[in-house]
N, C-alpha and C positions, 0 to 999 in steps of 0.2 A: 597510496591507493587504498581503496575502500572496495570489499568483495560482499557484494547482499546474495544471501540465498532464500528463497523461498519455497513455503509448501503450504501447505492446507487447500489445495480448489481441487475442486470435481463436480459431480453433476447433481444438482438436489430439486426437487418441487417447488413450486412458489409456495410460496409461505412458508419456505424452510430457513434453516439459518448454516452459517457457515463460518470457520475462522482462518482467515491467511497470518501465516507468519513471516516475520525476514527477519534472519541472522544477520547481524554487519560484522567484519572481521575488519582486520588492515587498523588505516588511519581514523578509527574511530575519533578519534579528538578534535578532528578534524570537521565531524560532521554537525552542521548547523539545524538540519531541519530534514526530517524522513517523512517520507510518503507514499499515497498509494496510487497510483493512478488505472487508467483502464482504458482498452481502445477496443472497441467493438469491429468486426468486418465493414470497411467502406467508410468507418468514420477515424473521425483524428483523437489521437491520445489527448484524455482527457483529465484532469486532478479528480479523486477521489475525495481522499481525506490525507492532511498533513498535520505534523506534529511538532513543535518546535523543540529546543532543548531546554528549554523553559516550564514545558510543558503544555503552553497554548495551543489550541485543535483551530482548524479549518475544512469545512463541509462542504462538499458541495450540495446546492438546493437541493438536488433531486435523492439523497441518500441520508440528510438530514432527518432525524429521528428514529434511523432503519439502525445506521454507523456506527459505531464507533472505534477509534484509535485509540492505541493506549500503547506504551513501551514497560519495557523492562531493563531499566539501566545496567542489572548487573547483568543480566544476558546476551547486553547489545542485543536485545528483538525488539521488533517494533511487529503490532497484529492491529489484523484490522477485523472485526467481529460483526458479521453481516448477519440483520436479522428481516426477517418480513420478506426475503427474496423475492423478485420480482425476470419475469423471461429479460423485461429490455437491459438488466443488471447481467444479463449475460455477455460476459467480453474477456479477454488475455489482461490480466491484474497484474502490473510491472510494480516491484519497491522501488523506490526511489532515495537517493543522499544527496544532501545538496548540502556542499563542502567548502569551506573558505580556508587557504592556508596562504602562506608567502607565494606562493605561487598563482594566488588569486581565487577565481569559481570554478569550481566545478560541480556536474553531476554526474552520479555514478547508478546505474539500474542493477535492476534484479533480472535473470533469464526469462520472466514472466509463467505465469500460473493460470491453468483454464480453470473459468469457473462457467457453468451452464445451469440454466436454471429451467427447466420445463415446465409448461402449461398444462 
């Protein structure tokens, strides 16, 4: 099993910046690919930014040049470093692990983090 914990979100002004972290403990070796995703009130959880263990990133459009992800191998954290903040970037920010072992796929979340960003 794989435990993510997260912190860094709270309430900032647009045009502020902001940085989430996730701890991963557990089956770390296990984990293929971390992420960040976001689900806003009344919409569906949505990809953020993910990382592989390769190091390759994936953006979504709308966070493209604002984002970025980056880990830290010896700390198991993965942060995701929001700049240019905008109100519609206000949503519950869940980590993500997406895990391959004998046992097949899985995905493992984080308790999720509020981030608010006011106008």
């Amino acid at each position: 099993q794989v435990q993510l914990v997260e912190s860094g979100g709270g309430l900032v002004q647009a045009g502020g910046s902001l940085r989430l972290s996730c701890a991963a403990s557990g089956s770390i070796f296990s984990i293929k690919v971390m992420g960040w995703y976001r689900q806003a009130p009344g919409k569906q959880r949505e990809l953020v930014a993910a990382i592989g263990s390769g190091g390759s990133t994936n953006y979504a459009d709308s966070v493209k040049g604002r984002f970025t992800i980056s880990r830290d191998n010896a700390k198991n954290t993965v942060y995701l470093t929001m700049n240019s903040l905008k109100p519609e970037d206000t949503a519950v920010y869940y980590c993500n692990a997406h895990t391959m072992s004998g046992l097949g796929l899985y995905d493992y979340w984080g308790q999720g983090t509020q981030v608010t960003v006011s106008s």
